[in-house]
C-alpha positions as CSV (number, residue, x, y, z in Angstrom):
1,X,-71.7,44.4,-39.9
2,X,-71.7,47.0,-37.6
3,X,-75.0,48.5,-38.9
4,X,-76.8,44.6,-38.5
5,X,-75.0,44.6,-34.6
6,X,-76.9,48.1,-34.0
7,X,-80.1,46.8,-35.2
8,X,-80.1,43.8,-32.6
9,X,-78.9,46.0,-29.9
10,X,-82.0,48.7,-30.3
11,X,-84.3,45.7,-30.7
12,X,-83.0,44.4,-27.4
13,X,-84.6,45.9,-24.0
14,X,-81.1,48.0,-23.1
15,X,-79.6,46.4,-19.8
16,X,-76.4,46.5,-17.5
17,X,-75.6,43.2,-18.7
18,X,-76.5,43.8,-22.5
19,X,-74.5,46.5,-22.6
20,X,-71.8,45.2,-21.0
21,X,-71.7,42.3,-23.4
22,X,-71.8,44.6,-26.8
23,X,-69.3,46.6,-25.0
24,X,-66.8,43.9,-25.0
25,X,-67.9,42.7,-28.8
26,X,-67.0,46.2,-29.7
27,X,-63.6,46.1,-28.1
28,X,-63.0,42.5,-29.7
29,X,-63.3,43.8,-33.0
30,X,-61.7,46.5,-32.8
31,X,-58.9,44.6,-31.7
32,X,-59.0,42.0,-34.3
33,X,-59.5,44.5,-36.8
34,X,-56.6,47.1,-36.2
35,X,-53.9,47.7,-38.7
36,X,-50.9,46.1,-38.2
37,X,-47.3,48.1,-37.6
38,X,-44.5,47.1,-39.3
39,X,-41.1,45.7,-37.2
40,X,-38.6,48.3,-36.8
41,X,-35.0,46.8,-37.3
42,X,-32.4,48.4,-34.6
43,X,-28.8,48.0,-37.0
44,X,-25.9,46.6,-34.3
45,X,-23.6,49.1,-33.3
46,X,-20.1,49.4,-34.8
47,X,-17.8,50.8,-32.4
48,X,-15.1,53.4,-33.8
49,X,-11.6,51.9,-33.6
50,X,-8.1,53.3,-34.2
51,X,-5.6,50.1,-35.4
52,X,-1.8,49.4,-35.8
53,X,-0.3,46.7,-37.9
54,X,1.1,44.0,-36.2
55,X,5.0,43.8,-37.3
56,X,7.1,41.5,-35.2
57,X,10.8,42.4,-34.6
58,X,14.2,43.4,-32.6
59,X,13.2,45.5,-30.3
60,X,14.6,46.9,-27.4
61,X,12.4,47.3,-24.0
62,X,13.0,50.8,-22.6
63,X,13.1,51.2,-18.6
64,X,12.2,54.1,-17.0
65,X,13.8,54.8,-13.5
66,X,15.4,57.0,-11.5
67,X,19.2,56.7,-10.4
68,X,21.2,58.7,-7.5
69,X,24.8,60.1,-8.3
70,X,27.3,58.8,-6.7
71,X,31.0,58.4,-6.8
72,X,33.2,55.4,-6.4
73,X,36.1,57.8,-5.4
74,X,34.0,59.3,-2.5
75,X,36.3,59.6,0.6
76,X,34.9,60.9,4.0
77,X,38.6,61.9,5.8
78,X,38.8,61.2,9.2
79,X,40.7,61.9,12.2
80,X,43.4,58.6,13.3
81,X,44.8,60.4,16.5
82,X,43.3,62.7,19.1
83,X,44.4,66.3,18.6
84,X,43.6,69.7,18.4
85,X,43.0,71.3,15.1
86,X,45.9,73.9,14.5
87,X,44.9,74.9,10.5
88,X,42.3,74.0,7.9
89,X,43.5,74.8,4.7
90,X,40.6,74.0,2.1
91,X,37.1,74.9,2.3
92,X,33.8,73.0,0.5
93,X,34.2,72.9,-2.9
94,X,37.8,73.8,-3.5
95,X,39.5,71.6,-5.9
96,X,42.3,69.8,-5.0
97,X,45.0,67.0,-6.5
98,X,46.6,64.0,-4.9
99,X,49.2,64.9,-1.7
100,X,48.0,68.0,-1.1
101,X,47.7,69.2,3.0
102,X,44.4,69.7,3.9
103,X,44.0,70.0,7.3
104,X,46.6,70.3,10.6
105,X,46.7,68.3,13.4
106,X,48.5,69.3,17.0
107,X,51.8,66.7,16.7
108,X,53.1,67.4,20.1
109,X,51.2,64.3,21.6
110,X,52.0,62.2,18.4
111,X,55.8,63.4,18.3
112,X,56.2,62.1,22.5
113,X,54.7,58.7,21.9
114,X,57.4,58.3,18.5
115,X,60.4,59.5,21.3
116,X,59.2,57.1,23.8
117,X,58.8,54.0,21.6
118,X,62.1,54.9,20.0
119,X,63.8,54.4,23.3
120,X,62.0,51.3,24.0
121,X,63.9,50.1,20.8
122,X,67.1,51.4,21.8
123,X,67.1,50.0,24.9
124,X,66.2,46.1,23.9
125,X,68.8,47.0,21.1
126,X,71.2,47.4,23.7
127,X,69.8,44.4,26.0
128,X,70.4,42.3,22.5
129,X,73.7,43.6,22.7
130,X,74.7,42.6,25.9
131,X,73.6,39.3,25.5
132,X,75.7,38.3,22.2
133,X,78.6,39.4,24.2
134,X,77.9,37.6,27.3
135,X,77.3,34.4,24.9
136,X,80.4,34.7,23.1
137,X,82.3,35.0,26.7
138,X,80.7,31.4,27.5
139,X,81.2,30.3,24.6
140,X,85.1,31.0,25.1
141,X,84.4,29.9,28.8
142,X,83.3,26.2,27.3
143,X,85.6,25.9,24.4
144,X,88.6,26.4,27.3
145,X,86.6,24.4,30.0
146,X,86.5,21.2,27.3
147,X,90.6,21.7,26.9
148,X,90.6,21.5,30.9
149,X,88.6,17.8,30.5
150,X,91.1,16.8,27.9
151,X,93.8,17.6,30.8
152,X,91.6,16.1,33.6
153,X,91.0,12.9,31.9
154,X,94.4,12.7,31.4
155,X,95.7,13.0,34.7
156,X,92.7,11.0,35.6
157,X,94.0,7.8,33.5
158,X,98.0,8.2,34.3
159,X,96.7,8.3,38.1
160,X,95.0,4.9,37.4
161,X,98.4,4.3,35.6
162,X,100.7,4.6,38.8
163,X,98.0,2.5,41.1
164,X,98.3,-0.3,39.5
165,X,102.1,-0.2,39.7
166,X,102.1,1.0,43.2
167,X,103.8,4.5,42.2
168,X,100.9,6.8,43.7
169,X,98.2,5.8,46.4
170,X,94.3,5.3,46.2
171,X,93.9,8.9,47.3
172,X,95.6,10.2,44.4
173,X,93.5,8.2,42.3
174,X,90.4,9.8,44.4
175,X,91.0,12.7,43.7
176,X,91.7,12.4,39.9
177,X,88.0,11.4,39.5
178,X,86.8,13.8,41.7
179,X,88.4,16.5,39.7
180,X,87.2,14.8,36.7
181,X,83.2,14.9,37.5
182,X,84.0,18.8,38.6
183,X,85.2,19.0,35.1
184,X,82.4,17.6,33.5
185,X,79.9,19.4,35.3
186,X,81.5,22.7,34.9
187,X,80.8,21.8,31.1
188,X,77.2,20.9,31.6
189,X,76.4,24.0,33.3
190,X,78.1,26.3,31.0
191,X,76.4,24.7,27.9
192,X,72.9,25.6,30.2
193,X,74.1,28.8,30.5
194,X,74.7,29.4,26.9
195,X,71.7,27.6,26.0
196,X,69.8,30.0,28.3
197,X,71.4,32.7,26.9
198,X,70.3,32.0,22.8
199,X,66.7,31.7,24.5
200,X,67.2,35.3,26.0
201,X,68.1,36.7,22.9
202,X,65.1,35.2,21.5
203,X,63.2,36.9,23.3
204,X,64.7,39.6,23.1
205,X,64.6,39.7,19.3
206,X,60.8,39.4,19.9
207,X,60.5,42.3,22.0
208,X,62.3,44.5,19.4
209,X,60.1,43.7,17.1
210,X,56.7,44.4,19.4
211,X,58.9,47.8,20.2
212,X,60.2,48.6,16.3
213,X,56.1,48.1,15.6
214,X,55.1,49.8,18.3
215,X,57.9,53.0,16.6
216,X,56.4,52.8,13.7
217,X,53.0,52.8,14.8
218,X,54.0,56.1,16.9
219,X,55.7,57.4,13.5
220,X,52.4,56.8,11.7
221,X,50.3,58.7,14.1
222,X,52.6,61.9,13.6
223,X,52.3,61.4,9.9
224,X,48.6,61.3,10.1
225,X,48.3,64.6,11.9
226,X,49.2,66.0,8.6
227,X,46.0,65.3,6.3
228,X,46.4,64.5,2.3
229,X,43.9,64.2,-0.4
230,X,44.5,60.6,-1.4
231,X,43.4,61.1,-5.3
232,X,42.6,64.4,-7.4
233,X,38.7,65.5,-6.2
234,X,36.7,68.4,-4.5
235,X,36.0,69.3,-1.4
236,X,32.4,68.8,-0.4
237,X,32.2,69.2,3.1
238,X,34.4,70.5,6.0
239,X,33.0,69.6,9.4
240,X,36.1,70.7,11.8
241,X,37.4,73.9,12.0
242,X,40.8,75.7,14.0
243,X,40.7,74.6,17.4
244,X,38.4,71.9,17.7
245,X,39.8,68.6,19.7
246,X,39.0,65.9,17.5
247,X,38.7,61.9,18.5
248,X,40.3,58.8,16.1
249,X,37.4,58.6,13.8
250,X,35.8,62.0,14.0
251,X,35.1,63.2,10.3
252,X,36.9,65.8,9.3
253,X,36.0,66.6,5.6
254,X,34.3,64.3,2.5
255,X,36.4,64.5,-0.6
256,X,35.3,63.2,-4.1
257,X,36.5,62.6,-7.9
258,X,33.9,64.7,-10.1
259,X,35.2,62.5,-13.3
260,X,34.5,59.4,-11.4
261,X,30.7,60.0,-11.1
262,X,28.6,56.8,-11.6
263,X,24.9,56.5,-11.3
264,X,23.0,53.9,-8.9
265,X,19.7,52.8,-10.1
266,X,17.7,49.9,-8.9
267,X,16.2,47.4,-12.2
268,X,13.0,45.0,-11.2
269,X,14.1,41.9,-10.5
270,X,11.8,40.7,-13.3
271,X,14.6,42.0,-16.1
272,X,17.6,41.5,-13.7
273,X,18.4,37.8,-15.0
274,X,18.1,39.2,-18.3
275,X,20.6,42.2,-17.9
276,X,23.0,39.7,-16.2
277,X,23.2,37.4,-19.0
278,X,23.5,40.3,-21.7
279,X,26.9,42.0,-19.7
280,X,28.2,38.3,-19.0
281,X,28.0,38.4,-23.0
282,X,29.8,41.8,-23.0
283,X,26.2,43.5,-25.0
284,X,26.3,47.0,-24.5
285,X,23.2,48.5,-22.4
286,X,23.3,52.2,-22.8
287,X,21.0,54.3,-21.0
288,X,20.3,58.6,-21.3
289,X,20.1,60.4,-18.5
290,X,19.3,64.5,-18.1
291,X,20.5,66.7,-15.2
292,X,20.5,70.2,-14.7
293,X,18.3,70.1,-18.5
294,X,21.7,68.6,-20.2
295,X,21.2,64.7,-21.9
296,X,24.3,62.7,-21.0
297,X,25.0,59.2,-22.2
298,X,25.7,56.0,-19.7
299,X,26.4,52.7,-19.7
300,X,25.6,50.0,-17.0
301,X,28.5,48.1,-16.1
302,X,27.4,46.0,-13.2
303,X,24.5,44.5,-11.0
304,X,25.1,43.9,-7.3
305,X,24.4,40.2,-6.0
306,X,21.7,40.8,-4.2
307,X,18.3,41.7,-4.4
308,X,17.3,45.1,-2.0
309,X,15.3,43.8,0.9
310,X,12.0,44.8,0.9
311,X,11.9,46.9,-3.3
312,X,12.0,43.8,-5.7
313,X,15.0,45.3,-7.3
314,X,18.7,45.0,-7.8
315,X,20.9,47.7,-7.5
316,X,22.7,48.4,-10.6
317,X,25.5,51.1,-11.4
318,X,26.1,53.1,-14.6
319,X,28.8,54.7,-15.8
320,X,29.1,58.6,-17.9
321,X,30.6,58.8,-21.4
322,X,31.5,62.5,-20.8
323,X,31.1,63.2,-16.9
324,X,29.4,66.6,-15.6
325,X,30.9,69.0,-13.9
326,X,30.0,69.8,-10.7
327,X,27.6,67.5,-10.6
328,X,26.3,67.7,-6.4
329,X,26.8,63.7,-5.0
330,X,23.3,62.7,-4.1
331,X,20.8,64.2,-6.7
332,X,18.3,61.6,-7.8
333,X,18.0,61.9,-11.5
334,X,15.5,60.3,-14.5
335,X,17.6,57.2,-16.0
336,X,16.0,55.4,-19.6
337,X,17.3,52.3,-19.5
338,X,17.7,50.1,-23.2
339,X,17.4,46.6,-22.4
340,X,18.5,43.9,-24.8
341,X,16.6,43.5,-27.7
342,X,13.5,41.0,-27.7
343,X,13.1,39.3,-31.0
344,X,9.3,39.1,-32.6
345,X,8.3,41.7,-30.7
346,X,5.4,44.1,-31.5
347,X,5.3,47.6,-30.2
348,X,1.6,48.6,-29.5
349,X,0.2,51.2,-27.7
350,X,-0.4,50.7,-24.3
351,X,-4.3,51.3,-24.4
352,X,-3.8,48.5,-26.8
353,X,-3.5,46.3,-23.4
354,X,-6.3,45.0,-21.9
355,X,-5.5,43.4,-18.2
356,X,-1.8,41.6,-18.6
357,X,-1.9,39.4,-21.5
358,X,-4.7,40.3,-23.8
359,X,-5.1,41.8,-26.9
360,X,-7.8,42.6,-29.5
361,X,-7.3,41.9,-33.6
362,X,-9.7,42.4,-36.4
363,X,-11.1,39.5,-38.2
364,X,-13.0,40.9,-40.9
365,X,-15.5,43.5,-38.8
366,X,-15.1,42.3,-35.3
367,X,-13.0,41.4,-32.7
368,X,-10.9,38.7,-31.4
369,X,-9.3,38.1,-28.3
370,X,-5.6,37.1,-28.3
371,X,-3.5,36.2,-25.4
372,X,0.0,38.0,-25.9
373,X,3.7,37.9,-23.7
374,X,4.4,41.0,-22.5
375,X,8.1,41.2,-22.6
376,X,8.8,45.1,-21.8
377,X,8.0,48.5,-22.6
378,X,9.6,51.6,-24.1
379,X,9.1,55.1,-25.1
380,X,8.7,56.1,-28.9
381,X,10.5,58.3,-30.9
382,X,7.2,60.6,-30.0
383,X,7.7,60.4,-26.0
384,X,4.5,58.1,-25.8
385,X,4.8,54.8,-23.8
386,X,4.1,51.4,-25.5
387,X,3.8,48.1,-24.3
388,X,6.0,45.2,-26.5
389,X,4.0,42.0,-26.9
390,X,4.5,38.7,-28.3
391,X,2.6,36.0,-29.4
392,X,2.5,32.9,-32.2
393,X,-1.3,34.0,-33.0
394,X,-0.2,37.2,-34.5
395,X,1.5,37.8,-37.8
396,X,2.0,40.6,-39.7
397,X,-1.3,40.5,-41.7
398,X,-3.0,41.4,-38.3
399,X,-4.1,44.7,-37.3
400,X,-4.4,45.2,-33.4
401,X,-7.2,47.5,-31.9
402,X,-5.0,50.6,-30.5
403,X,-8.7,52.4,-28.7
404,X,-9.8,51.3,-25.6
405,X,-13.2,49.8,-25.5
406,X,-14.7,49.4,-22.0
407,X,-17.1,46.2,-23.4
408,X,-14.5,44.8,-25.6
409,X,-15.6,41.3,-25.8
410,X,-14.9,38.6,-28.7
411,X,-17.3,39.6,-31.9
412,X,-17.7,43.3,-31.1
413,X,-18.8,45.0,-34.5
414,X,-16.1,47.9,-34.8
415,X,-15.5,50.0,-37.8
416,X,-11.9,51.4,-38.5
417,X,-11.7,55.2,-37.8
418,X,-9.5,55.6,-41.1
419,X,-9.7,52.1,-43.1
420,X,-7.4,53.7,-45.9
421,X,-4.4,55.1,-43.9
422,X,-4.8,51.1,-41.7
423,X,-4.3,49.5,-45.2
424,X,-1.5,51.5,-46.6
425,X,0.4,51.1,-43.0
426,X,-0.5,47.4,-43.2
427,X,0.9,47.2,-46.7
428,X,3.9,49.3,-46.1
429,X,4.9,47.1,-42.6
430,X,5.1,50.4,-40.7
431,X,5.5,50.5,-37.0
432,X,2.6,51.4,-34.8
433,X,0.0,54.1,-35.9
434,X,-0.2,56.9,-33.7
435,X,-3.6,58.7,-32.4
């Protein structure tokens, strides 16, 4: 065909437009009579994937906080009087038991005020005093006074007596009732005077008692210029020293019970309802601590009832199985916290997460999205943090994707890293595979 195409074109006078025609013939064919390729298939790729089984149980959510040591038997002593400092006898970190001296106050000022006040008291002692006797002399006064009436009425009638039969005048009659209402008002005024009396030793008795507390007061201030440990403990500070004048309410040292240590942590608010209700139950919630590199063992005993302003968190107190010694107050330590145990509860890894809620299973080659609870978190026997889940679409034929895959999506092809190791976990219900 091409030989018969020549021949027409060299019997043809050779133009621009005849040889642009037979150029684009020759182009056509050429075209129309290439070989054809063959498709090339591109195979899908199949992401690499590490699993764990999914195995639904008890488990306990770890938290992982820190907690400050503290002391519920933490005293800072203080001065009640104003004195001079005349002897320190401890210094910081001396160890001490209950009623020891500690520290000297100048009782000179202390010992005057006890003097006057017990004056004051012997004084309205003696005004009390005074008074029952001048009440018992009235009394006697009105018990004779009331015989006198008895005589005055009397004398009073037998005068009335005699009038009538014209033994004695009017005048003697006159002045039988005049003595008579002398009488009788002799007796009114003595019964005001006794009356008045009993309301003066009244208040009397008052005043001895403002003065007996006002003596005892005094007596307390000399006590307290003599200062005691109130409770076994060690010294951990000493701000006053020999001669310094000290106010009512100056500190003088801080004093604290190394075997009453406790730890103050603060648990999201999140799990507070849920460590309420498990002590209101009496479950035990342990938690490990290390200080100094020693473990030590606590357990929480209480929440406060409040929520700290501006954290998200309740403040919540442990207590030590075995104290340490010499433990400084104040040290913020690392506190692992067992909650109460969640039941169906799978332990994943926490790349196993994706976002808040979501999780990846295999079903056969690929993925599939699941929407989990996450109900805590907790560190392996390994050290390595995983995340607990829950959720009704996973049972423990399911094997969760443990590697992160930036374009996870539902479908993704993914080939197990070790299919044979997945299935024996699987069929053995182990825990979690680890990387």
């Amino acid at each position: 065909m091409m030989n018969k195409l020549k021949q027409v074109i060299s019997r043809l006078r050779p133009g621009p437009v005849a040889i642009l025609l037979a150029a684009i013939v020759v182009a056509v064919l050429l075209v129309t009579t290439r070989p054809e390729r063959p498709a090339i298939s591109i195979p899908e790729k199949a992401w690499s994937v590490d699993v764990v089984p999914a195995v639904p149980s008890a488990i306990r959510p770890t938290l992982e906080l820190y907690a400050r040591i503290e002391s519920p038997k933490d005293a800072r002593l203080s001065s009640a009087v104003e004195a001079d400092v005349l002897e320190v006898k401890v210094q910081d970190g001396d160890r001490v038991v209950a009623g020891d001296e500690l520290l000297v106050l100048d009782e000179r000022d202390a010992r005057f005020e006890l003097l006057q006040r017990a004056a004051d008291v012997q004084e309205i002692r003696a005004q009390i005093n005074l008074e029952k006797q001048r009440l018992r002399r009235n009394e006697e006064a009105l018990y004779k006074e009331r015989e006198l009436l008895e005589l005055t009425v009397s004398n009073a009638e037998r005068a009335r007596s005699l009038y009538k039969d014209n033994l004695v005048s009017l005048s003697n009659v006159d002045d039988t009732a005049e003595e008579l209402k002398r009488q009788e008002l002799a007796i009114t005024s003595r019964q005001l005077v006794i009356e008045e009396g009993q309301i003066r030793k009244e208040q009397l008795a008052a005043q001895l008692q403002r003065a007996e507390a006002l003596r005892d007061k005094a007596q307390l201030s000399l006590d307290r210029t003599r200062v005691t440990a109130p409770f076994d403990g060690v010294i951990s500070e000493v701000d006053a020293s020999v001669g310094d004048r000290v106010r009512v309410g100056d500190e003088l040292m801080r004093l604290h019970n190394p075997e009453a240590l406790e730890l103050r942590t603060q648990v999201p608010t999140r799990f507070a309802s849920r460590v309420r209700e498990a002590l209101d139950t009496g479950a035990d919630i342990g938690a490990q601590t290390t200080i100094s590199g020693e473990s030590y063992q606590t357990r929480l005993t209480r929440l406060s009832g409040q929520t700290r302003e501006g954290s998200g968190s309740v403040d919540a107190y442990l207590v030590f199985e075995n104290a340490p010694l010499n433990a400084p107050l104040g040290t913020t330590v690392p506190v692992r916290l067992s909650l109460p145990a969640e039941s169906d509860a799978i332990a994943v890894p926490a790349e196993a997460v994706y976002g808040r809620n979501r999780v990846f299973k295999l079903l056969g080659d690929r993925l599939a999205a699941v929407e989990v609870e996450r109900v805590g978190e907790r560190m392996s026997a390994e050290g390595r943090s995983e995340v607990l889940i829950r959720s009704d679409d996973l049972t423990a034929d399911d094997l969760i994707v443990s590697t992160k895959i930036s374009s996870a999506t539902d479908g993704l092809l993914v080939r197990v890293r070790d299919s044979e190791a997945a299935d024996a976990m699987l069929a053995a219900g182990e825990g979690p595979a680890r990387n």
